[in-house]
Backbone atoms as SQL, in Angstrom:
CREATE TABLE atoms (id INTEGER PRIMARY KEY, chain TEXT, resi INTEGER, resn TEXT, atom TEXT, x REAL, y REAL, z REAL);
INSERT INTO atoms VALUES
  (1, 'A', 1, 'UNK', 'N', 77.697, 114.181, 101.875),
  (2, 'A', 1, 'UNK', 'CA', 78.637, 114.755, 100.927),
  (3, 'A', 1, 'UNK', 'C', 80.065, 114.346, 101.273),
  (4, 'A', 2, 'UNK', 'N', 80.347, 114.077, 102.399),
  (5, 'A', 2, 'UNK', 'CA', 81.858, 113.753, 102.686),
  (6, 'A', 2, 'UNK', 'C', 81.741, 112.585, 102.823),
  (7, 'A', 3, 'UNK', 'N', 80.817, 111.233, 102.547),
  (8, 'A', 3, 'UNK', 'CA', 81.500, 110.483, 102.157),
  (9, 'A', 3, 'UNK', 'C', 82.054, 110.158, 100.486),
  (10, 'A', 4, 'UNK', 'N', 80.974, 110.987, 99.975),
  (11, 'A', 4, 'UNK', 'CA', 80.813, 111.131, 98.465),
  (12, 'A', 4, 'UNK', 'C', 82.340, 111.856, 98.000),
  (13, 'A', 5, 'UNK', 'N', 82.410, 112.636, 98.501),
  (14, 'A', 5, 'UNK', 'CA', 83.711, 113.951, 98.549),
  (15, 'A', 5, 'UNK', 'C', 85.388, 112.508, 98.694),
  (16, 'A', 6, 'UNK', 'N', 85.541, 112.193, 99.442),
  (17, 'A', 6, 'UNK', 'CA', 86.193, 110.862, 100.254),
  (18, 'A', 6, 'UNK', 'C', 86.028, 109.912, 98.858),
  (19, 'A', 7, 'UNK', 'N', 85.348, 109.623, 98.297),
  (20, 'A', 7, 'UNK', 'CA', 84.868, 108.494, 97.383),
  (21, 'A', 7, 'UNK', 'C', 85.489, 108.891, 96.144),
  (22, 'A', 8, 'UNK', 'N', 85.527, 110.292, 95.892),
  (23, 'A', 8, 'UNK', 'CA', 85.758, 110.911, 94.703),
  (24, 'A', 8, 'UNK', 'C', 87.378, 111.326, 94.654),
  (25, 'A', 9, 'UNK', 'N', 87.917, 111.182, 95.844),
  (26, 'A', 9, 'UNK', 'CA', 89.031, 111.471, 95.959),
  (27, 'A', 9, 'UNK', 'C', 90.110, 110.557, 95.698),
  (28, 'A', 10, 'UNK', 'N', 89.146, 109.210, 96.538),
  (29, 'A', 10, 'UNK', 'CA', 89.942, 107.796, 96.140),
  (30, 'A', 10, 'UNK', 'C', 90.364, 107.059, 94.473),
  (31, 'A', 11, 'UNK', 'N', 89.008, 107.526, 93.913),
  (32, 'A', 11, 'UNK', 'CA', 89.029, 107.296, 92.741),
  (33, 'A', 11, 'UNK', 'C', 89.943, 107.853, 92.151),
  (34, 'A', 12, 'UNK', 'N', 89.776, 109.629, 92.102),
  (35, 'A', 12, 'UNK', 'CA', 91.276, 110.177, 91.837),
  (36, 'A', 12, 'UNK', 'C', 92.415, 110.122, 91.933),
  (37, 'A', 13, 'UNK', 'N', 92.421, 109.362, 92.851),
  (38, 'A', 13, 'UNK', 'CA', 94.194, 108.950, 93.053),
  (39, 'A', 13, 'UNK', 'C', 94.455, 107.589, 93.140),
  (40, 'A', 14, 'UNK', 'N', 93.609, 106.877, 92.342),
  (41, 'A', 14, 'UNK', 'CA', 93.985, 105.353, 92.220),
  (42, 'A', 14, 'UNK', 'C', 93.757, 105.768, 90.272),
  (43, 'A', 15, 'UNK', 'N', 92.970, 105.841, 90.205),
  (44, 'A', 15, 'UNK', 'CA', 93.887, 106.592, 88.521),
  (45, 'A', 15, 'UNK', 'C', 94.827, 107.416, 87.695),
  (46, 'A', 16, 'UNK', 'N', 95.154, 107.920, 88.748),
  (47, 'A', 16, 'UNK', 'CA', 96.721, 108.576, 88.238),
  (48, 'A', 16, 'UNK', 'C', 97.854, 107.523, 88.230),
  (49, 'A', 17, 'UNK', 'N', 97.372, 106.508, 89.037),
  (50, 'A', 17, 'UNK', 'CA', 98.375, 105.436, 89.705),
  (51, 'A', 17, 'UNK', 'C', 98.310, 104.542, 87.699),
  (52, 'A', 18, 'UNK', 'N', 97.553, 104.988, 86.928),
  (53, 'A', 18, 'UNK', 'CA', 96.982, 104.319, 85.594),
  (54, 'A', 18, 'UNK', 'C', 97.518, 102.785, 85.610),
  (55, 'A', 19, 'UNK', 'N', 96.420, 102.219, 86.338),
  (56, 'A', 19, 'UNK', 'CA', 96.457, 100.608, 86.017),
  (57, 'A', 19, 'UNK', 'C', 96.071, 100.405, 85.167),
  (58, 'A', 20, 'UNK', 'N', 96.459, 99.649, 84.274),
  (59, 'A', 20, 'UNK', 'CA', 95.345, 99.150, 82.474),
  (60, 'A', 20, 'UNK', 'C', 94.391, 98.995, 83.231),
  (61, 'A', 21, 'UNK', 'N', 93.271, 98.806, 82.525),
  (62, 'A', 21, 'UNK', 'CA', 92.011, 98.607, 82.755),
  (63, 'A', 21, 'UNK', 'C', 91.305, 98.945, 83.729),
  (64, 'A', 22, 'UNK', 'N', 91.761, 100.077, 84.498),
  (65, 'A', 22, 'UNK', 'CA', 90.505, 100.655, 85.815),
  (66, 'A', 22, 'UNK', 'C', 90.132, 101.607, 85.478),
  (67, 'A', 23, 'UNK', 'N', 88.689, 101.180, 85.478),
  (68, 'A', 23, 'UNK', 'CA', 87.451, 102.118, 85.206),
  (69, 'A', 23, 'UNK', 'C', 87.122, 102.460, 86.765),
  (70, 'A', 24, 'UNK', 'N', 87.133, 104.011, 86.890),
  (71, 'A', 24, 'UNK', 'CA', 86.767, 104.439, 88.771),
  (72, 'A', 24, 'UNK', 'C', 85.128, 104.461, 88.275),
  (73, 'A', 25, 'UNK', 'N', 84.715, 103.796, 89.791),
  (74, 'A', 25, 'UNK', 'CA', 83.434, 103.578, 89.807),
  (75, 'A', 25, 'UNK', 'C', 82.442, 104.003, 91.066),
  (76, 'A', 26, 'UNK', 'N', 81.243, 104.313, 91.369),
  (77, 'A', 26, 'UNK', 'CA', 81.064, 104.616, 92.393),
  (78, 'A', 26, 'UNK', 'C', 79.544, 104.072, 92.411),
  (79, 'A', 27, 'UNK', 'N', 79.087, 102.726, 93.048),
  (80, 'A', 27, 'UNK', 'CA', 77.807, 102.946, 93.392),
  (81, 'A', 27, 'UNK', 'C', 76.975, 102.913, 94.136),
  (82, 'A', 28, 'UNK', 'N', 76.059, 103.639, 94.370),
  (83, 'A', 28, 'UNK', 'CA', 75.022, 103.882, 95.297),
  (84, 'A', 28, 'UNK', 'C', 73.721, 102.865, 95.199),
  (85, 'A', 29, 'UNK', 'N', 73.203, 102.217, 96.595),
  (86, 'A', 29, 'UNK', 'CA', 72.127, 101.474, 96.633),
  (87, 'A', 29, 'UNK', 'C', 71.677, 101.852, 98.011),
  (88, 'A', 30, 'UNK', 'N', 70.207, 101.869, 97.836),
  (89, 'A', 30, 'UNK', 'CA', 69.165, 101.779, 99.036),
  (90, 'A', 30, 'UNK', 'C', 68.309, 100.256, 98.849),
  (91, 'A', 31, 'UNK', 'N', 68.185, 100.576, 100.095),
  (92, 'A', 31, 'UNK', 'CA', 67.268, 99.184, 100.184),
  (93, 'A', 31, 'UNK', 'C', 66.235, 99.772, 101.421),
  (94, 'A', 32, 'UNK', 'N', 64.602, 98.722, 101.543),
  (95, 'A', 32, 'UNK', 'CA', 63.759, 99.421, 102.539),
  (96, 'A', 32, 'UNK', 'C', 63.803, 98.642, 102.979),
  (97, 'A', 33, 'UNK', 'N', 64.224, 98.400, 104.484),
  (98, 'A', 33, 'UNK', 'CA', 63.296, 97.673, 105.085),
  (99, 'A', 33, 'UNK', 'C', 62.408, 97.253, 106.058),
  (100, 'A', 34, 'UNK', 'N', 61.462, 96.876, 107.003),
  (101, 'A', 34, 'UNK', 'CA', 60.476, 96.513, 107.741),
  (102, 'A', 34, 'UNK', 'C', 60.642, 98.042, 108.684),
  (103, 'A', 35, 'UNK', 'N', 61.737, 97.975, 108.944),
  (104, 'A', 35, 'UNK', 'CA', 62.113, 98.927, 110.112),
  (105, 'A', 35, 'UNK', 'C', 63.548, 100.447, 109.856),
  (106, 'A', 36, 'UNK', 'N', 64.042, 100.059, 108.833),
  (107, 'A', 36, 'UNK', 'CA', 64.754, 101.376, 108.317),
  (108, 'A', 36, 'UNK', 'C', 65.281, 101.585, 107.016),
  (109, 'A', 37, 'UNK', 'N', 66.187, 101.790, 106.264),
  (110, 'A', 37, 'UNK', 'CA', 66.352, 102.721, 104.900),
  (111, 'A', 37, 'UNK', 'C', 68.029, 102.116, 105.191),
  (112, 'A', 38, 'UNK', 'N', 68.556, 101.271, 104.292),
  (113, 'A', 38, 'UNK', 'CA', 70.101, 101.500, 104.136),
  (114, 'A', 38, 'UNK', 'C', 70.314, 102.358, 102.670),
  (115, 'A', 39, 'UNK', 'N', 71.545, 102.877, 103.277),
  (116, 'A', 39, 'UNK', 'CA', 71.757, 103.531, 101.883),
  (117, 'A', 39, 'UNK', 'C', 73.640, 102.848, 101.946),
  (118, 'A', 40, 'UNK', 'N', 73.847, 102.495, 100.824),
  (119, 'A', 40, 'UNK', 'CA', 75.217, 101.651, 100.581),
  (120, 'A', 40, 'UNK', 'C', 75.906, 102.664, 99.652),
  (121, 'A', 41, 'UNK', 'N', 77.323, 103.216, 99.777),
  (122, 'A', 41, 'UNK', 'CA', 78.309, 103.718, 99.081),
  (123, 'A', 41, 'UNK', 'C', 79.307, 103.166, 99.067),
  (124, 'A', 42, 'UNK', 'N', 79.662, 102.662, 97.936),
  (125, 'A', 42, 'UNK', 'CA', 80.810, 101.816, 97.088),
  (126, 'A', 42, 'UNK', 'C', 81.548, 101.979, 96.347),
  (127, 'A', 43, 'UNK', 'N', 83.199, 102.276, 96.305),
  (128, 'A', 43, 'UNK', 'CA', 83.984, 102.609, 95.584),
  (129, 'A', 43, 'UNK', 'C', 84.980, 101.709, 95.542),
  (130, 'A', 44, 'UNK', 'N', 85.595, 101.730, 94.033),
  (131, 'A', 44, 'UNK', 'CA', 86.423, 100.840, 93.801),
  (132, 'A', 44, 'UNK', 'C', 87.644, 101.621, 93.783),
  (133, 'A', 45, 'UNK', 'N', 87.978, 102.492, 94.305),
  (134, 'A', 45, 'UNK', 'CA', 89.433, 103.192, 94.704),
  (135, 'A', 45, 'UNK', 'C', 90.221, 102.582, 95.508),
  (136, 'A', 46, 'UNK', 'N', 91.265, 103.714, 96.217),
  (137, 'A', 46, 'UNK', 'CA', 91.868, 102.691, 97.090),
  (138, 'A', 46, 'UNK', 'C', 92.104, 101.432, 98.172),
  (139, 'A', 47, 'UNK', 'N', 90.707, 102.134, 98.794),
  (140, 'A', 47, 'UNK', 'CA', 90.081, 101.202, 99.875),
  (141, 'A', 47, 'UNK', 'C', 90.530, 101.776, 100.972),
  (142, 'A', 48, 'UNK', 'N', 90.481, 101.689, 102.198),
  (143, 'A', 48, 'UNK', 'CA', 91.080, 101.532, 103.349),
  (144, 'A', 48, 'UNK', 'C', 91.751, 100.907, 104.145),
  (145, 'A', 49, 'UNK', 'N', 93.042, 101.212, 104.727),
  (146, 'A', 49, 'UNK', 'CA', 94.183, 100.004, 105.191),
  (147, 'A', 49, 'UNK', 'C', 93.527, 99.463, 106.742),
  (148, 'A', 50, 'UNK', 'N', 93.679, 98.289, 106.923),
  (149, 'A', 50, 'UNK', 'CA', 93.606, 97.742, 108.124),
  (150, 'A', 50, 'UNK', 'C', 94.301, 98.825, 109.354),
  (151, 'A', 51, 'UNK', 'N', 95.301, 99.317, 108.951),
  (152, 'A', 51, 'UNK', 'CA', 95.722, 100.393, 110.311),
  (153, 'A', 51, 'UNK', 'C', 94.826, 101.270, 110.398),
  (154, 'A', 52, 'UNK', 'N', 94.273, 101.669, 109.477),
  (155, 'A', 52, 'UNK', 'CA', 93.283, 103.272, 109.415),
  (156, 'A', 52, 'UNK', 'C', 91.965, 102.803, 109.547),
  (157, 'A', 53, 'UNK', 'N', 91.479, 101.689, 109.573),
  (158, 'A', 53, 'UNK', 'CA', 90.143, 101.206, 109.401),
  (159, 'A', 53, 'UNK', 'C', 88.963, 101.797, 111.057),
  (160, 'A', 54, 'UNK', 'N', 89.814, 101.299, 112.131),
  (161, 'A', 54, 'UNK', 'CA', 89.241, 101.805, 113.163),
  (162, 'A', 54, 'UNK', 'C', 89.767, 103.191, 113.547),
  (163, 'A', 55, 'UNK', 'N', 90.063, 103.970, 112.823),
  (164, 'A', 55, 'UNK', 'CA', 90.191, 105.590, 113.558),
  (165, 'A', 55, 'UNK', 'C', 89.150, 106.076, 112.454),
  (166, 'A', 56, 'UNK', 'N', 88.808, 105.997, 111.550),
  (167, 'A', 56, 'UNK', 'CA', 88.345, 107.057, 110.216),
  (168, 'A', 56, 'UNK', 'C', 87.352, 107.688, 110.224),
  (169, 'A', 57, 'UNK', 'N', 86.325, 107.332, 111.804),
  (170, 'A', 57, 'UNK', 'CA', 85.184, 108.261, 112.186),
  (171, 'A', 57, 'UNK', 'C', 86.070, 109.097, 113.340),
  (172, 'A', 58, 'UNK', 'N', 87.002, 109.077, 114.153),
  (173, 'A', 58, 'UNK', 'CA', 87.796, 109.751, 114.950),
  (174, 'A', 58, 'UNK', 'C', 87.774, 111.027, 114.473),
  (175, 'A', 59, 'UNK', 'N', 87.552, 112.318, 115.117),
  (176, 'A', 59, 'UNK', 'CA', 88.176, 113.592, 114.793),
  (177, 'A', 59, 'UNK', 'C', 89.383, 113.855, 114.808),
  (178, 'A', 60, 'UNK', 'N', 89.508, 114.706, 113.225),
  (179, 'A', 60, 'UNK', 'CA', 91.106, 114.922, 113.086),
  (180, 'A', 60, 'UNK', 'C', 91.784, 114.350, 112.539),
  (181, 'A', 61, 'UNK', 'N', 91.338, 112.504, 111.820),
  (182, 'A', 61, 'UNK', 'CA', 92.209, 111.431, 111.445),
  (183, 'A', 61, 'UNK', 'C', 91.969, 111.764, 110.148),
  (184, 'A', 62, 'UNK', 'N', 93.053, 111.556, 109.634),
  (185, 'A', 62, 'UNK', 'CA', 93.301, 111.602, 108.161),
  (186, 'A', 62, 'UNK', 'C', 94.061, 110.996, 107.029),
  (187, 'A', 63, 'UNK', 'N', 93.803, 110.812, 106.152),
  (188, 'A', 63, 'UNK', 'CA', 94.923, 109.869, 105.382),
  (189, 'A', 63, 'UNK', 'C', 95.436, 110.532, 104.010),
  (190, 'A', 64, 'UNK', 'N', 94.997, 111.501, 103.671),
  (191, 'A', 64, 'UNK', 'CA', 95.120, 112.519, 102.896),
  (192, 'A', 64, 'UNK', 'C', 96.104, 113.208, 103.016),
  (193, 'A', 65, 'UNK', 'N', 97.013, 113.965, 102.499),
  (194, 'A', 65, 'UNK', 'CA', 98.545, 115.074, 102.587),
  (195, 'A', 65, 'UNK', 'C', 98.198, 116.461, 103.285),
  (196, 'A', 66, 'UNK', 'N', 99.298, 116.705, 104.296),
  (197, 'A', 66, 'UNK', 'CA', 98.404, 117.886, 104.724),
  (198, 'A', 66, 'UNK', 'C', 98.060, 118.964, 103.845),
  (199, 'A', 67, 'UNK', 'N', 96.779, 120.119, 104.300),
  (200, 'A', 67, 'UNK', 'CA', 95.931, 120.867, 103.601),
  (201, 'A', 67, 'UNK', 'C', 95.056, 120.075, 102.820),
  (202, 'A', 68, 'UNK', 'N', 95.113, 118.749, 102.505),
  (203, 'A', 68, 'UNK', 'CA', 93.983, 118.201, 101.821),
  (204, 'A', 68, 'UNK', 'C', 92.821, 118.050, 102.283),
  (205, 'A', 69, 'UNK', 'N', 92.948, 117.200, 103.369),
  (206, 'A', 69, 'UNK', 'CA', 91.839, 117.376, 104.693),
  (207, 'A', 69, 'UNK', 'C', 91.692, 117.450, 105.742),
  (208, 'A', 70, 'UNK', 'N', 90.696, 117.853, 106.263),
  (209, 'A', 70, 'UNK', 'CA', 91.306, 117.925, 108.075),
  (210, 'A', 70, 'UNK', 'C', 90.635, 117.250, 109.037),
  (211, 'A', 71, 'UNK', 'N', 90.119, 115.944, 108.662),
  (212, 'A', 71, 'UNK', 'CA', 89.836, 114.910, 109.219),
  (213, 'A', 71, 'UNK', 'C', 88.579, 114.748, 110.081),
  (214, 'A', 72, 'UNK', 'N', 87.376, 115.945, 109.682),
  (215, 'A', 72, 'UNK', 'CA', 86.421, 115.743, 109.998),
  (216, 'A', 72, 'UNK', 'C', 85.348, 115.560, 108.951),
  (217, 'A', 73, 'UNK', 'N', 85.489, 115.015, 108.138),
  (218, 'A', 73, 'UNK', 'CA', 84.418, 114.955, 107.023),
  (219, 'A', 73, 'UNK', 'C', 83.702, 113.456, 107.708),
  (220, 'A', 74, 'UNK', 'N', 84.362, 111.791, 108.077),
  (221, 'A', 74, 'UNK', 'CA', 83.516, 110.971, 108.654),
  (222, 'A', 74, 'UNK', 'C', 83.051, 111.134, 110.195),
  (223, 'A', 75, 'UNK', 'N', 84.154, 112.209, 110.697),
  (224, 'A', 75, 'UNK', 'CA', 83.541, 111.900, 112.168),
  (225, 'A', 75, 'UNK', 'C', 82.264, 113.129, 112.337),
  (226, 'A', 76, 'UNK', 'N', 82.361, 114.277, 111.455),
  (227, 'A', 76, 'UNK', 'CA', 80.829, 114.714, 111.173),
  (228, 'A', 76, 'UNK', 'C', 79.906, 113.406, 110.891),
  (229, 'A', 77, 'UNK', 'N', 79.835, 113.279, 109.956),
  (230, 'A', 77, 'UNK', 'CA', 78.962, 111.780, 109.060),
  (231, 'A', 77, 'UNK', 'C', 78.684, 110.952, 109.875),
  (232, 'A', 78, 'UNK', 'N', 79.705, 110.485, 110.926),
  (233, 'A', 78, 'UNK', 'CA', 79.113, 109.718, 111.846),
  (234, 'A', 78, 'UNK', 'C', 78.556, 110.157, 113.102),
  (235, 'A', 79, 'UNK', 'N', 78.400, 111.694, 113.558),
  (236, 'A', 79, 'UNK', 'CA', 77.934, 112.612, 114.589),
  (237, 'A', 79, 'UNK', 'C', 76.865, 112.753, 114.029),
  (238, 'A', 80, 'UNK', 'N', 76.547, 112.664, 112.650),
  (239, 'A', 80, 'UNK', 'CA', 75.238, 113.050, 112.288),
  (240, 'A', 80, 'UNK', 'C', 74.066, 112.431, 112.143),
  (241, 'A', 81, 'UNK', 'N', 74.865, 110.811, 111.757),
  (242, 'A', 81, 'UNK', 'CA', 73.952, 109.942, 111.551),
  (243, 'A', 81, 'UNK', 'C', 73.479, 109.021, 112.940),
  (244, 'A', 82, 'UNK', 'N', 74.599, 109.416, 113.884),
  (245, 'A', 82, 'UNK', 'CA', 73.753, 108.675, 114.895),
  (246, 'A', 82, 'UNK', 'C', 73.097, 109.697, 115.950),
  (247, 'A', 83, 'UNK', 'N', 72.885, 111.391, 115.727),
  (248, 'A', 83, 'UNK', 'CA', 71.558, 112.009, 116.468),
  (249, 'A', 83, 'UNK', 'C', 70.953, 111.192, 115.716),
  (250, 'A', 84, 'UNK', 'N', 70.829, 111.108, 114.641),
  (251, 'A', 84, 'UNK', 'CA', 69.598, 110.761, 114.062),
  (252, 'A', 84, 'UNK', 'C', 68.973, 109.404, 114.370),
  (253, 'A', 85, 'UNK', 'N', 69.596, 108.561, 115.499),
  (254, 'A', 85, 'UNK', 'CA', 69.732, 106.970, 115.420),
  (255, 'A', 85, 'UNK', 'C', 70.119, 106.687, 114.873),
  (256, 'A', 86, 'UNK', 'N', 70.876, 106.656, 113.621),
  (257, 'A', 86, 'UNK', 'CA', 71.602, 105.488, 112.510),
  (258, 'A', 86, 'UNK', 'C', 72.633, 104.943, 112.978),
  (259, 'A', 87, 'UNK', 'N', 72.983, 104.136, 112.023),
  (260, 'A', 87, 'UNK', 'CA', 74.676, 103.272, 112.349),
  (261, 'A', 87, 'UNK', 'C', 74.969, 103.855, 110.626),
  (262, 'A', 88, 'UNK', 'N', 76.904, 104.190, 110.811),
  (263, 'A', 88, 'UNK', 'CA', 77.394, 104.195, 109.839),
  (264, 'A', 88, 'UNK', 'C', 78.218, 103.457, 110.111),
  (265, 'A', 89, 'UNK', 'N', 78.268, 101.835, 109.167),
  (266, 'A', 89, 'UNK', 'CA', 79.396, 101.118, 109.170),
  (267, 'A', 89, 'UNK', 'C', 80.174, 101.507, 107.602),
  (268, 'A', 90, 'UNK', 'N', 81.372, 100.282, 107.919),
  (269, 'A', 90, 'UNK', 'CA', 82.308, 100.468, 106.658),
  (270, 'A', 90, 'UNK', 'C', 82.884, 99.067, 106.430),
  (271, 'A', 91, 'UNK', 'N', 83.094, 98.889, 105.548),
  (272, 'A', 91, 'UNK', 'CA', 83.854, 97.609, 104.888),
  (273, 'A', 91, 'UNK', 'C', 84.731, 97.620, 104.169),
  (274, 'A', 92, 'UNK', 'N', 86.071, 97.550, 103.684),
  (275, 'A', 92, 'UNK', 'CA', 86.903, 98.010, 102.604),
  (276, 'A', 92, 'UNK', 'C', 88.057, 96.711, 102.613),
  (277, 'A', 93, 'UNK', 'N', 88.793, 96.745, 101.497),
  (278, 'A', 93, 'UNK', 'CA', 89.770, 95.715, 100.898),
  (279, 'A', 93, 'UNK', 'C', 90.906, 97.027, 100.543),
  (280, 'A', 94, 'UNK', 'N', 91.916, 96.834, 101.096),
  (281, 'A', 94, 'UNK', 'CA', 93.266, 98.088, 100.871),
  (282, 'A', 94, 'UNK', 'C', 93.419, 97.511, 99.381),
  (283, 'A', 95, 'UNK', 'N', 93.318, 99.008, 98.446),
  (284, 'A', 95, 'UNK', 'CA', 93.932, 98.300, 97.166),
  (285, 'A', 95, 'UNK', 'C', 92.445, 98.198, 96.602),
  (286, 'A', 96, 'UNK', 'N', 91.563, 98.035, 97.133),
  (287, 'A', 96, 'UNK', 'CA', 90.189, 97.429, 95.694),
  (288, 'A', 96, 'UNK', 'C', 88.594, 97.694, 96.062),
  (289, 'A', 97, 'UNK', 'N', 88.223, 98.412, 97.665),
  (290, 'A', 97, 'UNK', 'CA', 87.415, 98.980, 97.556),
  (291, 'A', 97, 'UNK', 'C', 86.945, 99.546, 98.827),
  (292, 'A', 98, 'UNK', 'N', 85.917, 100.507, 98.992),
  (293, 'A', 98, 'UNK', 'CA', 85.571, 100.957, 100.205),
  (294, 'A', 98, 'UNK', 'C', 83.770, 101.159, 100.446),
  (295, 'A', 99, 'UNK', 'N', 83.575, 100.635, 101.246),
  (296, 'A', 99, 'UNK', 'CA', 81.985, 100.797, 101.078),
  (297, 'A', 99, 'UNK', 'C', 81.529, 101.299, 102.435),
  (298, 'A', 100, 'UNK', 'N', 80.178, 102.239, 102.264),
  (299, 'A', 100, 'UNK', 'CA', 80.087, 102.472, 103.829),
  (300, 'A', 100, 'UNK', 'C', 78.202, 102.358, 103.447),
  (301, 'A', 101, 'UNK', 'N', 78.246, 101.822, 104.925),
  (302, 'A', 101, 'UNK', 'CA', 76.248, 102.071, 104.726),
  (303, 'A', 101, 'UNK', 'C', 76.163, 102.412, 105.639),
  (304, 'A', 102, 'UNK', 'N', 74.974, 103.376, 105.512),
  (305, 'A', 102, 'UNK', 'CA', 74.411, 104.076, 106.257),
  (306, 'A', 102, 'UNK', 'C', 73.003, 103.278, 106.607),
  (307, 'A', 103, 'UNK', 'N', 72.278, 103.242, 107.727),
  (308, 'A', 103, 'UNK', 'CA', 71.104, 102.781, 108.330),
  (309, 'A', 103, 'UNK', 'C', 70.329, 103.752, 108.873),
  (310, 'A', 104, 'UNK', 'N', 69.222, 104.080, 108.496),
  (311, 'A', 104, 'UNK', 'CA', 68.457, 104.986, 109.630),
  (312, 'A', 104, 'UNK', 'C', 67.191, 104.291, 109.625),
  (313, 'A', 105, 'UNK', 'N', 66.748, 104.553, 110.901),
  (314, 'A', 105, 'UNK', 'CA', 65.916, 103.960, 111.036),
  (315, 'A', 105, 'UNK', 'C', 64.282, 104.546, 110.785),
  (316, 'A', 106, 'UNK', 'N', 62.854, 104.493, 111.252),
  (317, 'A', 106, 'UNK', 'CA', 61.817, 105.161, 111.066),
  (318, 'A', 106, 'UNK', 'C', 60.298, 104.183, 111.270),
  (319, 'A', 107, 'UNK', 'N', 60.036, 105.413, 111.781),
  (320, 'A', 107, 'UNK', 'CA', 58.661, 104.794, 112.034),
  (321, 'A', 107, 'UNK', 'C', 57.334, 104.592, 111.106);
């Protein structure tokens, strides 16, 4: 939910910004394979800046105004997904998109 929450937020505030033609978008893909389950979340909002890129699973980090958030919504997400064994990576373009997949694995 908090990356979904995070996703929905970006969108929101890259359309107030009203560029002609941006449609906010968000999509979700799984894939199976041999050995685990990705699940891919993709938004075409703001993205994430190269300065913020390596803190954003950190507790406490935030990029949001204060009272908006309090900077544990990825570093839960990423406490959670790796009891579980997973990897949560991320990929993003500042300005045009943010994607994160999730991996878990299974027997």
């Amino acid at each position: 939910m908090n990356i979904y929450n995070n996703a929905f937020y970006s969108l929101n505030e890259k359309a107030k910004k009203q560029i002609p033609g941006y449609k906010p978008e968000i999509t979700v893909t799984t894939k199976r394979e041999v050995d685990k389950v990705i699940i891919t979340i993709r938004d075409n909002g703001l993205g994430i800046s190269k300065k913020s890129i390596d803190k954003i699973f950190q507790p406490f980090f935030t990029t949001k105004p204060t009272g908006l958030g309090t900077g544990l919504g990825l570093s839960l997400s990423y406490d959670i997904i790796k009891a579980h064994e997973g990897e949560l990576k991320v990929e993003s373009a500042e300005g045009e998109f943010a994607e994160f997949i999730v991996e878990l694995g299974y027997e």
